[in-house]
Every structure is written in structure tokens, then in C-alpha cells.
C-alpha positions in Angstrom: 126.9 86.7 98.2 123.8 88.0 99.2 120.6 85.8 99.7 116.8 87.5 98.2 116.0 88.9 101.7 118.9 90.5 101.9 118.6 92.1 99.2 115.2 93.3 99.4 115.7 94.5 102.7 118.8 96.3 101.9 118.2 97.9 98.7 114.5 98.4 99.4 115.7 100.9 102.4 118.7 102.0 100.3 115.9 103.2 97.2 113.6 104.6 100.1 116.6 106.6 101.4 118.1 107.4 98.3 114.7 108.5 96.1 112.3 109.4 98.7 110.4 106.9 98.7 107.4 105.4 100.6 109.0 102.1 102.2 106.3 99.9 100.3 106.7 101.2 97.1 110.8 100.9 97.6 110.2 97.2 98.2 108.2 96.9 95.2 110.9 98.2 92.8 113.3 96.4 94.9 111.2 93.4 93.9 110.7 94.0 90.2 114.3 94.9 89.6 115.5 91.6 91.4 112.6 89.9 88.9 114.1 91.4 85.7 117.8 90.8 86.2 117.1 86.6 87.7 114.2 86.5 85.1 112.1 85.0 87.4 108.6 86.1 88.9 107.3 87.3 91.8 106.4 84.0 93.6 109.9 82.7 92.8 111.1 85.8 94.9 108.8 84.9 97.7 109.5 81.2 97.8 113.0 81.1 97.9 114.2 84.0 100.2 117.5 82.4 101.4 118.8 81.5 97.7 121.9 83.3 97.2 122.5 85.8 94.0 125.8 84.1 92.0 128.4 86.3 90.5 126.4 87.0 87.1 123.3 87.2 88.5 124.9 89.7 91.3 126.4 91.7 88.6 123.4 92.1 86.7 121.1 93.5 89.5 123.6 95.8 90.9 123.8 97.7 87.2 120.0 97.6 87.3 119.9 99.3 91.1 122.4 101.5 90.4 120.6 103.0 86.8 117.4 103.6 89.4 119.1 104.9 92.4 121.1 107.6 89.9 117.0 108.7 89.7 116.0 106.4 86.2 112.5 105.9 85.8 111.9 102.4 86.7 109.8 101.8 83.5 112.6 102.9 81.6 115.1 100.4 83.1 112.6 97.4 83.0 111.6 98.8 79.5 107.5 97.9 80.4 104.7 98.9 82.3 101.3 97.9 83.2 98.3 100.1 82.5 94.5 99.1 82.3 95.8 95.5 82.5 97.7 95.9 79.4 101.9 95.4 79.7 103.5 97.8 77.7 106.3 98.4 76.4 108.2 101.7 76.9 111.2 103.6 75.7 112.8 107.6 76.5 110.5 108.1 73.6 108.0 107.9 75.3 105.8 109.0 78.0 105.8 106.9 81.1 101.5 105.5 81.2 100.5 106.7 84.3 97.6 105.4 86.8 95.7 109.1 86.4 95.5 108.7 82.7 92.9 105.7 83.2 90.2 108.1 83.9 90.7 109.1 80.6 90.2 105.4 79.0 87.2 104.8 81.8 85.2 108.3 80.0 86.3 107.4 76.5 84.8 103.4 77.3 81.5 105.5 78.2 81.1 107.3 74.8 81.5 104.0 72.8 78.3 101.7 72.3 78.4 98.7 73.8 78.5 97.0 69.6 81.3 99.6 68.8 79.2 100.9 66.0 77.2 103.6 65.0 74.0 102.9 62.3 76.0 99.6 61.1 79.0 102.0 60.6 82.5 101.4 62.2 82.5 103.5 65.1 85.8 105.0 64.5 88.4 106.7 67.4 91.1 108.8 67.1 94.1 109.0 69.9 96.4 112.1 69.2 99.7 112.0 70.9 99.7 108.5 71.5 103.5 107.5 72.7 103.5 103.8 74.1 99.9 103.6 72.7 98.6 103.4 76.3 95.3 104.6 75.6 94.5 104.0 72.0 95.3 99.9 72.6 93.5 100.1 76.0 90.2 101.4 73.6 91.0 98.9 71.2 91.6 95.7 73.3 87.9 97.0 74.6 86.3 97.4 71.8 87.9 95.6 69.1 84.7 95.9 66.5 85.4 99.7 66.9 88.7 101.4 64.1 91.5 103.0 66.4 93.3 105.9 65.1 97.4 105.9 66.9 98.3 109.5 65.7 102.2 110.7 67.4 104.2 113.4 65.5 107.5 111.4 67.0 108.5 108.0 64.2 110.4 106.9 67.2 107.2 106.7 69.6 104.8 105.8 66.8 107.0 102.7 66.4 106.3 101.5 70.1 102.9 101.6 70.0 102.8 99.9 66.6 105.1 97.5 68.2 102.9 97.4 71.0 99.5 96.5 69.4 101.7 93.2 67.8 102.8 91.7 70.8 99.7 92.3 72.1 97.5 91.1 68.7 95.5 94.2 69.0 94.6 94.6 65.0 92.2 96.9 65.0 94.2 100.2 64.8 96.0 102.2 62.5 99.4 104.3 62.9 99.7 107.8 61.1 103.1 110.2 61.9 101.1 113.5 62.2 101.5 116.9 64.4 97.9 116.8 65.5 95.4 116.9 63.0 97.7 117.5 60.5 97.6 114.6 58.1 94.1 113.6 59.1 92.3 116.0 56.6 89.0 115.2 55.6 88.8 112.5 58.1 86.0 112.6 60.9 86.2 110.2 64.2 83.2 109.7 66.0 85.6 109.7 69.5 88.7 111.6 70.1 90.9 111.3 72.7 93.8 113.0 73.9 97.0 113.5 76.5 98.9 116.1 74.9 101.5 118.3 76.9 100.0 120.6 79.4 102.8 121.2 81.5 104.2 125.3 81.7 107.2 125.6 80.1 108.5 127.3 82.7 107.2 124.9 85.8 110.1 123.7 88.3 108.9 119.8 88.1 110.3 119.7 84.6 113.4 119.0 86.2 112.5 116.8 89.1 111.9 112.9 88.8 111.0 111.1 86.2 110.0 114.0 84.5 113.8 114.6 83.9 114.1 111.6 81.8 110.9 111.9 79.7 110.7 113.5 76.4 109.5 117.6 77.2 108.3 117.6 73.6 105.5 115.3 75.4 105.2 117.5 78.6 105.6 121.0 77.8 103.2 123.2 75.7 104.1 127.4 76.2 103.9 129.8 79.0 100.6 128.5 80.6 100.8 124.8 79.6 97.7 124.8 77.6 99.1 125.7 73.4 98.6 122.2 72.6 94.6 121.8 74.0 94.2 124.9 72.4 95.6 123.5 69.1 93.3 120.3 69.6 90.3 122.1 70.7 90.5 124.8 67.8 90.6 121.7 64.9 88.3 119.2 67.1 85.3 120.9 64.8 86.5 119.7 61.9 87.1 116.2 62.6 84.2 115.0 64.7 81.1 113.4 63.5 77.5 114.5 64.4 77.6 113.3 68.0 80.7 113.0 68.2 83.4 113.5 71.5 86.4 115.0 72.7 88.3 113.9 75.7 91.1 115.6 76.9 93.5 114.6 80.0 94.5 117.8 81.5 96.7 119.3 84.6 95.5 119.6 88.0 94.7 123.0 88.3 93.6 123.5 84.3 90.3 122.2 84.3 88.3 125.4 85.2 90.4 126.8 81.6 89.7 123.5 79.1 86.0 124.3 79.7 86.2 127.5 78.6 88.3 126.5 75.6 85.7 123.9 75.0 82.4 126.2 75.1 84.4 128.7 73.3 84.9 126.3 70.2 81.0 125.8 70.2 81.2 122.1 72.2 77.6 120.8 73.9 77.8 118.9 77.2 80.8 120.2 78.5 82.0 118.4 81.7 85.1 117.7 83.9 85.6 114.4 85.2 87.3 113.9 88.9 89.9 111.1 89.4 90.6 109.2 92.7 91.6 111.8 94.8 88.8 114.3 93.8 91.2 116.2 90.8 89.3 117.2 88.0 91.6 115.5 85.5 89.7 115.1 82.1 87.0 117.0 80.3 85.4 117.3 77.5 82.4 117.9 75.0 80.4 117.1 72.2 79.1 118.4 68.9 
């Protein structure tokens, strides 16, 4: 049997090999794969480096590195991932939360008064295409005096994010099965947010990576990748209050075209927002 340092320095060169992977980041799945199947922590891992795997244990682990090595999302195998401090839970019916889509939660943060409310009135949010809930319950667990809208056309990723805000007591949201704007009529938000599906249907990456194992109802939107901000822009009007937002994550190269969209549908204060490595990765107006 093998001891914890073997493993990690095996499989951790045997991921970076296998998936292309930066040696750090092999060790850290490594790590968190070794974690899920001994149901132990990190520290454990760390303090006892010669304890040997047993037969069960052994067993366990290898399933789990073999599921990842065949090119599974890690988040899919551990069934969880972390984003803006929040551990949540994911499934193949849902997008995988992804460090860019914070910039998102950090503008939508800005547009919300500090009190969450808006002349004594709830101040009320709207996520559309919500899958896990990632950004909806990242708004909410901020702001819990403000109403939070979780809007998915898909039952099966609507139930995450429900299931989400209970193991994480976030109460001040509500869930509603809806293409868009669909089911939301008469209904004005003060904030809404959006990651919708902006990738071409045609683009090669569809079938690289992770991307392989997520739902394309979430990542693809027509020829040029933008039918769905175009559907979002065009009935934004309708469903904003005096003063109210929209923020929209977009692709990397599709920023330049969401402002026009934007301007074109009669938005004020149109803006892109840059993330980390200078991409302009979220923009948005106001009314």
C-alpha cells in the first residue's frame, strides 16, 4: 500500500502529465481527491504523510483518480466548489462557478446600498440563469435585507441552488422555473444580473475540457454567441425599476458588442468592467 506522499507525488505528476496541468494545481487536486475519498481535511494530509492508504480507502481514491484522469471536471467528482467564500454544491446540471464570474458579484455588490433598500422599499435582485446559485446566494449572503430572485429554465439546476441556499440558511431568495423573463411578467427588480451562454455555437472549446462535461444549453447561444444577451438586453426595459441595473458576464472578446446592445436598448451609464488579467468581462447599464 501506498503511504500520502506517495500518492501525492505520484498522482499529482500522473494528473500533470495526463491533463496538462501546471504541477501546483496537479497537487492540489491530487490533494482534494485524497481529502474526499479518506474524508479527512487538509491538515490531516499534511500531518500524517507516511500513513498508509488500506484496501477500502485505496479502492476508493483510485475510482475517484481515475473519473479525473478520463478528463471529469473535478467539481463534478467532489460534487462542490468554492466561490466568493461560499461552498457549493454542483451537479452535470450545472455550470461549474468559476473565479472570473466574481467580477460579476464584486459590480453587482456596488449597485446595492449599503441598507439593501431603496426609500424603505426592499431592494429587490433578479439572477437569470442561475445553475448552482453561485451568484444570486453570493448577493444574498451579502445583503440579506435585500429579496433575491433565482430564475433557471432547467428544474434540475433550479433544484441545486434551492438546495443550496438551505445548507447554507440563505432565506432571502426566491426560485421561479422560467426561460428568461418569461414568468416574471409585471415584475420590476431594482438589480439584474446575469451569466447566460455566450459561447458560438460553432467554437472548437465546446469540446475541450470541462467544457465537454457541462450542460451546452448553459454555454452555447447561436452563430456569434450573443442570442441570449440579446434576449436579456431586449426585455431588461421592462423589468427594471427607475434606476435600476443590468449586469451581464460576457466572453472575452464580446465586450466591445454588449455595449452596443446595451446603448441600443436605450441603457444610461454604459461601462465594461476588466477582471484580473485586464479582460473586459462584465458590462452593463442603467435606466
Amino acid at each position: 500500500m501506498r503511504s500520502i506522499r506517495e500518492v501525492l507525488a505520484q498522482d499529482g505528476r500522473a494528473l500533470q502529465t495526463t491533463l496538462s496541468l501546471a504541477a501546483q494545481e496537479a497537487r492540489s487536486e491530487t490533494q482534494l481527491l485524497l481529502q474526499h475519498a479518506l474524508s479527512v481535511n487538509r491538515a490531516y494530509l499534511l500531518a500524517h504523510p507516511e500513513q498508509e492508504l488500506d484496501a477500502t480507502q485505496a479502492a476508493a481514491y483510485r475510482a475517484l483518480l481515475q473519473r479525473r484522469l478520463a478528463g471529469e471536471p473535478i467539481a463534478y467528482i467532489l460534487g462542490e466548489r468554492e466561490f466568493f467564500g461560499l461552498l457549493l454544491k454542483v451537479t452535470p446540471a450545472t455550470l461549474i462557478p468559476r473565479p472570473e464570474t466574481e467580477l460579476l458579484v464584486e459590480q453587482a455588490l456596488r449597485h446595492i446600498p449599503t441598507s439593501a433598500s431603496k426609500s424603505g422599499d426592499v431592494f429587490r435582485v433578479l439572477d437569470l440563469g442561475s445553475g448552482s446559485g453561485a451568484i444570486a446566494l453570493s448577493i444574498a449572503h451579502a445583503h440579506p435585507d435585500a429579496e433575491v430572485t433565482v430564475v433557471d429554465a432547467s428544474i434540475e439546476a433550479l433544484a441545486v441552488a434551492r438546495e443550496n441556499a438551505r445548507r447554507l440558511n440563505i432565506v432571502n431568495t426566491r426560485f421561479v422555473q422560467s426561460d428568461w423573463f418569461a414568468r416574471l411578467a409585471g415584475e420590476r427588480f431594482d438589480l439584474i444580473v446575469a451569466n447566460p451562454p455566450y459561447i458560438a455555437d460553432g467554437d472548437a472549446h465546446l469540446a475541450q475540457g470541462d467544457l465537454r462535461y457541462e450542460p451546452r444549453s448553459a454555454l452555447a447561444s447561436g452563430a456569434d454567441g450573443l442570442d441570449d444577451l440579446r434576449r436579456i438586453i431586449g426585455g431588461a426595459n421592462a423589468h427594471l425599476t427607475t434606476g435600476g441595473w443590468l449586469l451581464l458576464e460576457h466572453g472575452y472578446d464580446q465586450a466591445a458588442a454588449v455595449r452596443d446592445l446595451l446603448l441600443s436598448a436605450g441603457l444610461d451609464g454604459v461601462f465594461s468592467a476588466t477582471d484580473l488579467a485586464g479582460i473586459e468581462r462584465v458590462s452593463g447599464g442603467g435606466i
